[in-house]
C-alpha positions in Angstrom: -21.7 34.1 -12.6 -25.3 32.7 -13.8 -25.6 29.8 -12.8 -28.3 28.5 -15.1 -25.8 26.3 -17.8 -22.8 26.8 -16.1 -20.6 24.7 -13.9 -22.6 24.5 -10.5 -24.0 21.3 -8.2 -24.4 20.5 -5.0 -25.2 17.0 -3.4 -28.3 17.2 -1.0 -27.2 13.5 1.0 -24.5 13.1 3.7 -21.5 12.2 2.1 -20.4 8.5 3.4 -16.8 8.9 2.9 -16.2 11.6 4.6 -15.4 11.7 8.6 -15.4 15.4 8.7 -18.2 18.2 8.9 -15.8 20.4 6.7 -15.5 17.6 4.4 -18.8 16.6 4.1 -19.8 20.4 3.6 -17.5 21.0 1.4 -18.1 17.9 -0.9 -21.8 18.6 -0.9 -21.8 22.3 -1.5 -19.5 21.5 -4.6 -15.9 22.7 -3.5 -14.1 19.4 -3.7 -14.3 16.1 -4.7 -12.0 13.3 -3.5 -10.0 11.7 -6.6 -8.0 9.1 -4.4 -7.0 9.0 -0.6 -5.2 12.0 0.6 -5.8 14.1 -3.3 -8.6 16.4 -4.0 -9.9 18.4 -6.7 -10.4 22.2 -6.1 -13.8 22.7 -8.0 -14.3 26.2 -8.8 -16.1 27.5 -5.9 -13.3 25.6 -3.9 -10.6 27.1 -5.7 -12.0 30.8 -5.3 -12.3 30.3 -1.8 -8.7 29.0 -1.5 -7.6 32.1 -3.7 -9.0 34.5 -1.3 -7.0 32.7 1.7 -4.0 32.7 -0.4 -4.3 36.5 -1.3 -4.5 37.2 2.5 -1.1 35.4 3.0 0.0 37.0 -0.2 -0.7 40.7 1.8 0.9 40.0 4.9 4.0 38.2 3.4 4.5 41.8 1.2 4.1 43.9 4.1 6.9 41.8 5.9 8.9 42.8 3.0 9.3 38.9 1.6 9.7 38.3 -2.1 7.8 35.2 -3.5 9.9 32.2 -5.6 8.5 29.2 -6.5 10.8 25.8 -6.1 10.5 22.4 -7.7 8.1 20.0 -6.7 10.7 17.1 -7.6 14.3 16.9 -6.7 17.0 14.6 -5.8 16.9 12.6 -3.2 20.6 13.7 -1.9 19.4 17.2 -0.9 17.5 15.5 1.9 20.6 13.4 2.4 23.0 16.0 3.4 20.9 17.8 5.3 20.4 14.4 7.7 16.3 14.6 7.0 16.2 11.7 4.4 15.6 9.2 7.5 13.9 11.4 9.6 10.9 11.7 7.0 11.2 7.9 6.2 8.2 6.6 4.4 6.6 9.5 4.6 8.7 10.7 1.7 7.4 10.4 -2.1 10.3 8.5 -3.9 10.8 7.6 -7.7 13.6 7.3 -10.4 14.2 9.7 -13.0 15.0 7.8 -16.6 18.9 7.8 -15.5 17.7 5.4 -12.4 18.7 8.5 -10.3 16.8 8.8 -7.0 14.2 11.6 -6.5 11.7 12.6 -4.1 8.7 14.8 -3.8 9.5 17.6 -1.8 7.5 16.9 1.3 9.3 20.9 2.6 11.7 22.9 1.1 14.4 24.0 4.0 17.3 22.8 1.9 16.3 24.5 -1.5 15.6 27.8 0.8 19.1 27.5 2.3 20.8 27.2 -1.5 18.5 29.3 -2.9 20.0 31.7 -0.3 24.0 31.0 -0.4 22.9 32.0 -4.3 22.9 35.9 -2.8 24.2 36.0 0.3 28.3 36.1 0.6 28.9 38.9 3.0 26.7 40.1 6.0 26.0 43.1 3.9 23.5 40.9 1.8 21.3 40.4 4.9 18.6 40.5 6.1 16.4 38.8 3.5 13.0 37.3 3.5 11.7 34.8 0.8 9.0 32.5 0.8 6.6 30.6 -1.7 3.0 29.2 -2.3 3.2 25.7 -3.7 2.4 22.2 -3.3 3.8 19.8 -0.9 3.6 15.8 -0.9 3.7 13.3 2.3 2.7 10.0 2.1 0.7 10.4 4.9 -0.3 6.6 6.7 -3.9 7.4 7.1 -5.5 10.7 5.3 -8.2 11.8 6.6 -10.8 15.2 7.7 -11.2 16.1 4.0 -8.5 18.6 3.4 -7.1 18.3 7.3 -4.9 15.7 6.6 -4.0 15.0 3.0 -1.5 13.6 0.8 -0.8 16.6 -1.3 -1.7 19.9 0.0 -0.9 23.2 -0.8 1.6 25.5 1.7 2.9 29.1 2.2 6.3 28.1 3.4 9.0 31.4 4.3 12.5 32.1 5.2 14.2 34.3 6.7 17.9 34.9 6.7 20.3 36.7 9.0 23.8 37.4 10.5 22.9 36.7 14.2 20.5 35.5 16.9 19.1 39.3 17.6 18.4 39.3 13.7 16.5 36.3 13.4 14.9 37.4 16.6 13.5 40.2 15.2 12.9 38.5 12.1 10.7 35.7 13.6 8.6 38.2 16.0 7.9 40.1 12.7 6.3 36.6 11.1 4.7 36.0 14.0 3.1 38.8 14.0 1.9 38.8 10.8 0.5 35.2 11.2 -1.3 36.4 13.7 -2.7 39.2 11.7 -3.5 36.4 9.1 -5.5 34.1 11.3 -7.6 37.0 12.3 -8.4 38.4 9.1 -9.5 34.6 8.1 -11.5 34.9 11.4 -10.7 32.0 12.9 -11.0 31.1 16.5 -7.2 29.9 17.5 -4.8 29.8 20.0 -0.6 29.8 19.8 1.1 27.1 21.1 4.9 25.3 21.8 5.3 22.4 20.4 7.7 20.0 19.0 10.2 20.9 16.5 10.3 17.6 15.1 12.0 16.6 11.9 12.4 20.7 11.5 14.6 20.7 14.5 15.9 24.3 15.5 15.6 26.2 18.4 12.0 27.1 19.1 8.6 25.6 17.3 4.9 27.3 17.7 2.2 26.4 16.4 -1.1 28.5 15.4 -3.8 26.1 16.6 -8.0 26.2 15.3 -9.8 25.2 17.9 -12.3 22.1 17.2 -13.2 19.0 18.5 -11.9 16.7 15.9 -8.5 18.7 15.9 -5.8 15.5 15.9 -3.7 17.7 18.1 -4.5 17.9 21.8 -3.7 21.1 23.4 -2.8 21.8 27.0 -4.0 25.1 28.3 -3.9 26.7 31.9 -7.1 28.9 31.5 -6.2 31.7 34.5 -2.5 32.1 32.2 -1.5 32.3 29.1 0.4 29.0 29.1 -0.3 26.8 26.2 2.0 23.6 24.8 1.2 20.9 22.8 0.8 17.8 24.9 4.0 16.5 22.9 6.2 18.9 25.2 4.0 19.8 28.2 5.9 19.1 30.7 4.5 17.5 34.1 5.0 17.9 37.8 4.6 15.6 40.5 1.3 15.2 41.8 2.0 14.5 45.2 5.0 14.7 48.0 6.8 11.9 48.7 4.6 9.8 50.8 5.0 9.3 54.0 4.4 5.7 54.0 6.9 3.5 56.1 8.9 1.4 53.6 8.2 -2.2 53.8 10.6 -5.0 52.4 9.7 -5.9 49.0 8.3 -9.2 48.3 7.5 -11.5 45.7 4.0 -12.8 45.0 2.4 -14.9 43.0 -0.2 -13.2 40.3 -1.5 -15.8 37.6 -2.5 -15.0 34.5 -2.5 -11.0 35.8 -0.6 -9.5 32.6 -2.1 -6.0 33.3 -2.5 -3.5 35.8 -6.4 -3.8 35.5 -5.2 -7.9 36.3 -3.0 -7.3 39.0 -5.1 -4.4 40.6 -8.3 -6.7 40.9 -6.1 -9.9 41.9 -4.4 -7.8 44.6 -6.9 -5.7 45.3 -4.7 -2.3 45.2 -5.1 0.7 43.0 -3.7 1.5 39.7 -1.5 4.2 41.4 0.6 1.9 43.7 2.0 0.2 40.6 4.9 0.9 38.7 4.3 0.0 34.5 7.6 -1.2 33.0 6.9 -0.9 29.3 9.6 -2.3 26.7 10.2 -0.3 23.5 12.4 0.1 20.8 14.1 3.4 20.2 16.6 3.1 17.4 16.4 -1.0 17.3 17.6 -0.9 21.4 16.0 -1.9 24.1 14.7 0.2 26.9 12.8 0.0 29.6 10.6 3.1 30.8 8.9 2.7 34.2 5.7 5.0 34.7 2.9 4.8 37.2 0.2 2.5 36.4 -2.7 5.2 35.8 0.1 7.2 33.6 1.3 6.6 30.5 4.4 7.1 28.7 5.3 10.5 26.6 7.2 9.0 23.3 8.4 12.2 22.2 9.4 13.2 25.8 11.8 10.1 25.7 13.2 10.5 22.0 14.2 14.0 23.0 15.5 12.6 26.0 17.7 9.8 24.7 18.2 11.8 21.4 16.4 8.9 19.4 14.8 9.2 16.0 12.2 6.6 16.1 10.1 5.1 19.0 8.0 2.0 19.0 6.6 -0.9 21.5 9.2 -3.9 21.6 7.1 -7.1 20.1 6.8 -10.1 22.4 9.3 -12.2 21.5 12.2 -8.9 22.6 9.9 -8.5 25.9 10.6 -11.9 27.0 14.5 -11.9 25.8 15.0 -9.3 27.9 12.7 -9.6 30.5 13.0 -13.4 31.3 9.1 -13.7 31.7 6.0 -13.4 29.4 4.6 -9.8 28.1 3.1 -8.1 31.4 5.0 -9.1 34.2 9.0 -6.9 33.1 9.6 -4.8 36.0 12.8 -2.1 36.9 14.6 -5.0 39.3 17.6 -6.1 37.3 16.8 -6.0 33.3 19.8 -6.0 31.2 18.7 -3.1 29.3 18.2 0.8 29.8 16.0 2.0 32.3 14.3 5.1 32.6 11.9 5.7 35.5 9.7 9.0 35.6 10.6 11.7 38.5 7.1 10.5 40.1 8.4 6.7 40.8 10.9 7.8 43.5 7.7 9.9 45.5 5.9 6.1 45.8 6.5 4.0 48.8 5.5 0.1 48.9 4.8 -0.5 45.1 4.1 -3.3 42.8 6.0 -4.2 40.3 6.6 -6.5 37.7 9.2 -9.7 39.0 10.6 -10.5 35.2 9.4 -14.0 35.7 6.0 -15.1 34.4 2.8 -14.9 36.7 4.8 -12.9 39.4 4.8 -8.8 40.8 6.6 -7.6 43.6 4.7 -6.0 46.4 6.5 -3.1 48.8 9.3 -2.4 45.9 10.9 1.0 46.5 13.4 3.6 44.7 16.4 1.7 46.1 15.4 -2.2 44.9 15.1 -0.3 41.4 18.1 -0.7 38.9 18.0 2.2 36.6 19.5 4.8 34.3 17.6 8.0 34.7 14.9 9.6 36.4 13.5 11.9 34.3 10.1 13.5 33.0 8.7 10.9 30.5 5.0 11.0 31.3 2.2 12.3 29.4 0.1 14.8 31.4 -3.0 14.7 31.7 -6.4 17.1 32.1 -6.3 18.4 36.2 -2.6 17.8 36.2 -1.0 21.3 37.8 1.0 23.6 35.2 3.7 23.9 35.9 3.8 27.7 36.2 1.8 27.1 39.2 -1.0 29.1 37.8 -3.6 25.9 38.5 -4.8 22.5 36.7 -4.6 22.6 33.6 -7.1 21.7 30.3 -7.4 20.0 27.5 -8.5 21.1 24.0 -8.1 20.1 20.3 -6.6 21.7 17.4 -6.1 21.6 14.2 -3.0 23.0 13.3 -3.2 25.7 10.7 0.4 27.1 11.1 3.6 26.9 12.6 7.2 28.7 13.3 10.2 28.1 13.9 13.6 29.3 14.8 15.5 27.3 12.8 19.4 28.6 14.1 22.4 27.5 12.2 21.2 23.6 11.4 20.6 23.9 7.8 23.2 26.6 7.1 25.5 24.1 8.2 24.6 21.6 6.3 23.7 23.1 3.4 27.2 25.1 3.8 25.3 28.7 3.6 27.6 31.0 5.2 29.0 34.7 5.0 31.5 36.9 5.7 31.7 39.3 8.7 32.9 42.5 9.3 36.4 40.9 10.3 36.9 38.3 7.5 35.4 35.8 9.0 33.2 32.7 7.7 30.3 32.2 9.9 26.3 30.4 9.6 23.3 32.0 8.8 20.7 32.2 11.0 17.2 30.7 9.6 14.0 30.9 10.4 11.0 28.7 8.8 7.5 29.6 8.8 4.3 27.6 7.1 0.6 28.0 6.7 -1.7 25.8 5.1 -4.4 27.9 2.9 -6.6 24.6 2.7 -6.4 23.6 6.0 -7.6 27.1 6.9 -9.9 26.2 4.8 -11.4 23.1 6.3 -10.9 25.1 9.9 -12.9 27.7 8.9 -15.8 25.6 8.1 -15.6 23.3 11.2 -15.7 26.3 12.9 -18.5 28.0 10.9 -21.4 25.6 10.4 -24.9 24.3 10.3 -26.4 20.9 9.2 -26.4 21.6 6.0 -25.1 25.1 5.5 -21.2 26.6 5.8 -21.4 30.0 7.4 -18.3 31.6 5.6 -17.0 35.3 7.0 -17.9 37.5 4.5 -14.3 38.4 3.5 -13.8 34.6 2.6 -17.2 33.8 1.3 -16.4 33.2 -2.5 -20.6 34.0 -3.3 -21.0 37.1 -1.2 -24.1 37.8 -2.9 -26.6 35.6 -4.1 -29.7 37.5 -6.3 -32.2 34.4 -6.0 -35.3 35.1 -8.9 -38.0 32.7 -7.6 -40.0 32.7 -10.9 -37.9 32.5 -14.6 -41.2 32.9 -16.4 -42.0 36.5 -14.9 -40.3 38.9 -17.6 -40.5 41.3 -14.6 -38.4 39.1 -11.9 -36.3 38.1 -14.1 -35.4 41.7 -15.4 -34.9 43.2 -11.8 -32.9 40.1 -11.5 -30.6 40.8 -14.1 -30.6 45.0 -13.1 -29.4 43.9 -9.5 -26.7 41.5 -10.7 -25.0 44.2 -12.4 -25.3 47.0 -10.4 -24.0 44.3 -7.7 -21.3 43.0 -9.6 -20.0 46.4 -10.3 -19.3 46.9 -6.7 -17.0 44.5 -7.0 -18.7 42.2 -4.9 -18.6 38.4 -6.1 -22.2 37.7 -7.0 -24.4 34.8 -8.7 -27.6 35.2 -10.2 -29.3 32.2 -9.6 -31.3 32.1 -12.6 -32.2 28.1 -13.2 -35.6 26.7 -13.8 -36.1 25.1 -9.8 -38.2 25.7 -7.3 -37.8 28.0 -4.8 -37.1 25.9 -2.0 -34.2 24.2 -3.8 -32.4 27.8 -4.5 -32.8 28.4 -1.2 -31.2 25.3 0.2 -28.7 25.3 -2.4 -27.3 28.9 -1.4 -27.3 27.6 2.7 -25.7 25.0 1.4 -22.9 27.0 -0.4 -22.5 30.1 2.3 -23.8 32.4 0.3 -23.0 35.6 2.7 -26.0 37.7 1.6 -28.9 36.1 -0.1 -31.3 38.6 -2.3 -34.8 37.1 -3.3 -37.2 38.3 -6.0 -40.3 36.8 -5.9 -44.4 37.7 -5.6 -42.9 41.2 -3.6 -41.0 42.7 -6.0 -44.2 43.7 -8.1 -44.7 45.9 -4.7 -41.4 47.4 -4.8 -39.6 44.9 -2.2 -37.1 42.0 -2.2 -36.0 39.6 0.5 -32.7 39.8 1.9 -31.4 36.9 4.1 -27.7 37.6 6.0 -25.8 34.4 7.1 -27.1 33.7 11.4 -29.6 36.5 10.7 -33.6 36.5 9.8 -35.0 37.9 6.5 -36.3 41.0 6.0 -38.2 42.7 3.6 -36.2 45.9 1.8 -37.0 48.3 -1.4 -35.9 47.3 -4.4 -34.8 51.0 -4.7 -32.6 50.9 -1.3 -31.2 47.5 -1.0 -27.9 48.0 -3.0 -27.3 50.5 -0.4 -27.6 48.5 2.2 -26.3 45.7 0.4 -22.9 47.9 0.7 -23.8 48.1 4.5 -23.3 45.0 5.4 -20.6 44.2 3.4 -18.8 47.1 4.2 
């Protein structure tokens, strides 16, 4: 490509609407441009690049042995229905009418098309294995988009299924996706780590997730550095930080607190640390009441609980459902006699002597213990926290982000069953697919890859990815000479097969030159004042300049791309 009259900018301010380095980078160096909240248009450059990423997952996906389809972006809303997701996804769901009034979505992931798509082929266990999976948009009315292409409202996804008769087959069949994930992510050269997580609306019997390290990844990581344990702090499961004390048990009292609605209140009224209280917090899972009872430095692990209770939705009960079932204004509910639900976490029953709320306004009991409690269940419903012990006994554990950039799962028999996908066995007998579900997001790798491969104001792209691997930079347009070696290079360059520019517009040096940083241009050729002594200058992305023959640097232009 010349890019003198042809479809190339870049923006040299900061770009105020964007939170993200990637995006930022990306917007300037002429990629993307935002059209609304959550959308974006893939600009040429941004489009190559995203074609490069896709043609990786395209490679890997072949050598697995999976065919590509392509399903509709619109559908009815009753596939979504039967399966039992249509609530799960809530608002988060695109929903519309067709002309006949008839209720259609945006398909926000394509389990339940995958699952027909298969019962199309499959009828005895002779048809299986199979593998099929697709590149294609996906919609979710995402709450708050933000990170450029991190979080968006329409994105672009590699989803894949796989299909067999048993749990050994989809087994095997998940290692082998795995595997080539992991192949993928390396090839993209991105720094990431694998991690459990939540299955979420998915559901199934395992979820991993393929994790790109970096600081303003929304997802917080729990590693144990000396192992290889890694969870997402969703499922990271705690244990207790102490022994039971030894502490004599005193008989509880009631005190008088005024006005002390929090523990920060009550601690400096009473003078006692935030870990000799007990924090009885009142939500709503499902529209019910419960009370869940953590210590008061710890806070409460949402997903922990839904998974516990088998809820679907989670949220803090408002005021006015605190003080019905508590008896007493917001602050002071505590686990001595509510009529609701009570969940304390495994650490409660360890404290001796603590304080607790009295479920009557401007009051806490002191020296409350396990036995003045009324509850349901002691269970594991904390978040952990950085320094907590893993609990492979390995050591403390830290904390990273991520963004995530993949994910697996073993998805069992739960959409076979509900999409009625089954086959027949050796014996005559009707029985489930097993189904496994894998996605990668090409522009999120793509965001990834630049948060983890940046200046200021210049993306450092791997060279495989770069979509300008070589940049032929002539400094003066009026110098017949220059401008002649400029052309010879870009074709002998371009016939390599590399992708190459010739930066042949009418600026100065110094804005070429900024303007290539800017795009990650992986190898940047200049011909200027040298080349009437037989040299050109060739810059490398993180390396100096140096100064080669005009007759040698193809040659070791296929060095280092080589």
């Amino acid at each position: 490509m010349r890019l003198k009259d042809n479809y190339f900018f870049t923006i040299r301010e900061h770009v105020n609407d964007e939170e993200s380095d990637s995006g930022n980078l990306l917007v300037r160096a002429g990629y993307i441009r935002k059209s609304s909240s959550g959308h974006y248009v893939m600009l040429p450059l941004g489009l190559k690049t995203l074609r490069k990423l896709e043609n990786i997952v395209h490679e890997e996906m072949a050598a697995t042995g999976a065919l590509e389809v392509h399903m509709p972006h619109m559908m009815p809303e009753e596939v979504y229905i039967d399966s039992g997701r249509r609530e799960a996804f809530g608002d988060s769901m695109f929903s519309l009418r067709d002309r006949n009034w008839r209720p259609m979505v945006l398909g926000p992931t394509h389990e339940e098309l995958f699952a027909d798509a298969g019962g199309m082929y499959i009828k005895s266990y002779k048809d299986l294995p199979i593998v099929l999976y697709q590149m294609q948009t996906k919609f979710r009315d995402e709450p708050r988009p933000r990170y450029g292409l991190i979080r968006t409202r329409e994105f672009v996804m590699k989803d894949s299924y796989t299909f067999d008769k048993d749990q050994a087959g989809l087994d095997l069949a998940y290692q082998k996706q795995f595997d080539a994930y992991k192949r993928i992510f390396d090839r993209m050269g991105l720094n990431y780590v694998i991690v459990k997580a939540d299955s979420g609306v998915m559901g199934g019997q395992l979820s991993e997730e393929f994790q790109a390290l970096s600081p303003i990844g929304e997802d917080i990581l729990v590693l144990q550095e000396d192992s290889d344990y890694a969870q997402n702090i969703e499922i990271a499961n705690c244990v207790p930080s102490s022994e039971e004390s030894t502490e004599e048990k005193l008989p509880m009292e009631k005190i008088y607190t005024p006005d002390a609605g929090t523990i920060e209140d009550v601690s400096n009224f009473i003078g006692a640390p935030a870990h000799k209280f007990v924090k009885s917090l009142i939500y709503l899972i499902d529209g019910e009441p419960y009370c869940l009872c953590v210590r008061g430095d710890h806070e409460v692990n949402e997903n922990k609980v839904l998974k516990l209770v088998g809820g679907l939705e989670i949220e803090m009960a408002p005021a006015h459902v605190v003080e019905e079932i508590s008896g007493a204004s917001v602050g002071f509910a505590g686990p001595i006699d509510l009529p609701c639900p009570t969940i304390i976490d495994q650490e409660i029953p360890l404290l001796h002597n603590v304080i607790v709320g009295a479920n009557e306004t401007d009051h806490h009991f002191k020296n409350a213990n396990i036995e003045d409690m009324k509850y349901d269940k002691i269970a594991d419903i904390r978040l952990i926290v950085e320094g907590d012990m893993c609990e492979n006994g390995a050591g403390p554990v830290v904390f990273k982000h991520g963004i995530e950039v993949g994910n697996t799962f073993k998805l069992g028999d739960k959409y076979s069953i509900a999409m009625n996908l089954y086959y027949t066995d050796k014996d005559g007998k009707r029985v489930p697919c097993m189904m496994g579900s894998y996605g990668i997001g090409p522009a999120r790798c793509m965001a990834a890859i630049v948060e983890q491969n940046n200046e200021e104001n210049a993306i450092l792209w791997p060279k495989n990815i770069a979509p300008i691997q070589v940049a032929i930079v002539v400094i003066n347009m009026k110098d017949e000479n220059q401008v002649a070696l400029g052309e010879k290079l870009y074709q002998e360059v371009k016939a390599l097969g590399y992708d190459v520019v010739l930066d042949d517009r009418d600026e100065r040096a110094g804005v070429k030159f900024n303007d290539m940083e800017l795009v990650g241009a992986y190898l940047r050729v200049t011909i200027g004042n040298k080349a009437a002594k037989g040299l050109v200058e060739l810059k490398e992305i993180r390396h100096d300049s140096e100064d080669v023959a005009i007759d040698e640097v193809v040659n070791v232009i296929k060095q280092k791309m080589s």
